[in-house]
C-alpha positions in Angstrom: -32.6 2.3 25.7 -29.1 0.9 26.7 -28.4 -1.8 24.4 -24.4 -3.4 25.1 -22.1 -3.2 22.1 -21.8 -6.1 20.4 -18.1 -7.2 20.9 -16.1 -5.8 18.1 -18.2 -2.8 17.9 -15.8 -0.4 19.1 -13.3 -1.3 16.0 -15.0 0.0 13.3 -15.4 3.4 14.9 -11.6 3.5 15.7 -10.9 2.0 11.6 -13.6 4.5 10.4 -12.4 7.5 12.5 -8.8 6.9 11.9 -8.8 7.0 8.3 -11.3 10.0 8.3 -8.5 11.8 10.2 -5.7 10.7 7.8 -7.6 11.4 4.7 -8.1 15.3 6.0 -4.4 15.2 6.5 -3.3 13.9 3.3 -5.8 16.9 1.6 -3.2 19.4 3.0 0.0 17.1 1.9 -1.4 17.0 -1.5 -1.9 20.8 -1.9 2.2 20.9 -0.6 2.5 18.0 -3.2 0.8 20.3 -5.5 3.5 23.4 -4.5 6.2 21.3 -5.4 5.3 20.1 -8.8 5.9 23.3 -9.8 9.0 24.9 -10.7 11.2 27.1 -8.7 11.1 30.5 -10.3 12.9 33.8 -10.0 10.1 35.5 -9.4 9.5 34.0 -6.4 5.9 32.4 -6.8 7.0 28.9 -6.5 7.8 29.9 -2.8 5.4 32.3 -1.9 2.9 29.5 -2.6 5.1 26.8 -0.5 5.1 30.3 2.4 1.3 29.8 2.4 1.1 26.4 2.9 3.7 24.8 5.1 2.5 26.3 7.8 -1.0 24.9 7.3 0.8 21.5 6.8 2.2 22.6 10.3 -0.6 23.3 12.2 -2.9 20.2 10.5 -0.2 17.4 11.7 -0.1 19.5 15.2 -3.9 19.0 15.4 -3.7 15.2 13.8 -0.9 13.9 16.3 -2.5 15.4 18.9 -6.3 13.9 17.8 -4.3 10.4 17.7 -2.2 10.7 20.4 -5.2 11.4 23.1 -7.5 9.0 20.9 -8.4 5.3 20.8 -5.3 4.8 18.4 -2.2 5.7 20.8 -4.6 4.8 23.9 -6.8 1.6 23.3 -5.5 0.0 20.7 -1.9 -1.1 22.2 -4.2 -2.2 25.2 -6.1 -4.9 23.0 -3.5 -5.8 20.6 0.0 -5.3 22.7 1.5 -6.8 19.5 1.0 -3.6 17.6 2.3 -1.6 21.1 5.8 -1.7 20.2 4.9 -0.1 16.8 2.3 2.1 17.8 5.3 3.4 20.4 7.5 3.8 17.6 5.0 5.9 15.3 4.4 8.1 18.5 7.8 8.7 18.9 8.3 10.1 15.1 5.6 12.6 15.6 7.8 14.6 17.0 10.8 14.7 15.0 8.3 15.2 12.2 6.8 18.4 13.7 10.4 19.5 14.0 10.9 18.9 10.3 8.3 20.9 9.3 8.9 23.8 11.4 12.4 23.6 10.2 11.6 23.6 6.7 8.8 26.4 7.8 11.8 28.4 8.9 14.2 27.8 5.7 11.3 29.0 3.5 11.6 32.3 5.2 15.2 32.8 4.9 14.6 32.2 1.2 13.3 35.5 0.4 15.8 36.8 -1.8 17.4 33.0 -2.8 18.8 31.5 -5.6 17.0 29.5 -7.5 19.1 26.0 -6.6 18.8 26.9 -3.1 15.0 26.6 -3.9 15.3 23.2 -5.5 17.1 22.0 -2.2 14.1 23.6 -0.2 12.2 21.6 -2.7 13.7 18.3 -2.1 14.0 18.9 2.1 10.2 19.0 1.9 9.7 15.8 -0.8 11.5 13.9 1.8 9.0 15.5 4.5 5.9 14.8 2.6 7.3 10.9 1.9 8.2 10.6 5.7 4.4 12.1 6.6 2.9 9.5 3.8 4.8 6.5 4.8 4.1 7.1 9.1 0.4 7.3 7.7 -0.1 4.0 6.0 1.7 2.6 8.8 -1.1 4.0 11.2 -3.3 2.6 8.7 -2.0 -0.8 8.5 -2.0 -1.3 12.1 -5.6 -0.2 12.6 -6.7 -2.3 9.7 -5.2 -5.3 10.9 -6.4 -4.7 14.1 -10.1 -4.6 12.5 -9.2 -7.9 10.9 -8.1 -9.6 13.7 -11.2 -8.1 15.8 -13.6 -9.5 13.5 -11.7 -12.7 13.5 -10.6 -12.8 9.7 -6.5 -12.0 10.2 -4.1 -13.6 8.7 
């Protein structure tokens, strides 16, 4: 039985599916959040923990950008709401320079073997910065979707 979308339909998926996606991102930013609540130690746990989980953090935003950027988000979306296109071109844009943060900041970790302690507290801060960048291009995405939702469903401001 082929029964025709009601109009609006499609909006919830992209809300619903869109958030789903973030939220399994932010999981892995937490656990780097996690990382850097700790202290920097001599020992060198604080960054054998940050070693084992940047490059998760890596390869999860890989997979998200790339899960957006081929999805209804980066594709449809501008389409049916071109005031959100210049935006949406924007946040596109930064996924890049953000993949090159964190593979920067991947690299760094491993020159850091045998580092001082203050070097690790500026590793520390590079990826604070990272994790805020990540966190604020998110709610962004967010925003736009759910205001698209609103304005779909005919309740925007």
């Amino acid at each position: 039985m082929d029964q025709k979308r009601p109009k609006g339909s499609e909006q919830p998926d992209i809300v619903k599916e869109t958030l789903q996606e973030h939220r399994g991102c932010m999981t892995v930013v937490s656990e780097v959040e996690t990382c850097l609540d700790q202290q920097p130690d001599r020992e060198g746990k604080w960054l054998a923990r940050l070693c084992a989980t940047l490059p998760r953090l890596a390869s999860t935003l890989r997979a998200h950008f790339q899960i957006e950027q081929e999805g209804p988000l980066y594709s449809k979306l501008p389409l049916a709401f071109p005031r959100f296109a210049h935006r949406l071109e924007q946040l596109e844009s930064e996924h890049a320079r953000i993949l090159e943060t964190v593979d920067s900041v991947v690299a760094r970790t491993h020159e850091l073997r045998d580092a001082q302690v203050y070097e690790m507290r500026e590793l520390n801060g590079r990826v604070q910065l990272l994790i805020a960048t990540i966190r604020r291009h998110e709610a962004e995405e967010n925003e736009i979707v759910i205001q698209a939702h609103w304005d779909e469903v005919g309740v925007g401001d």
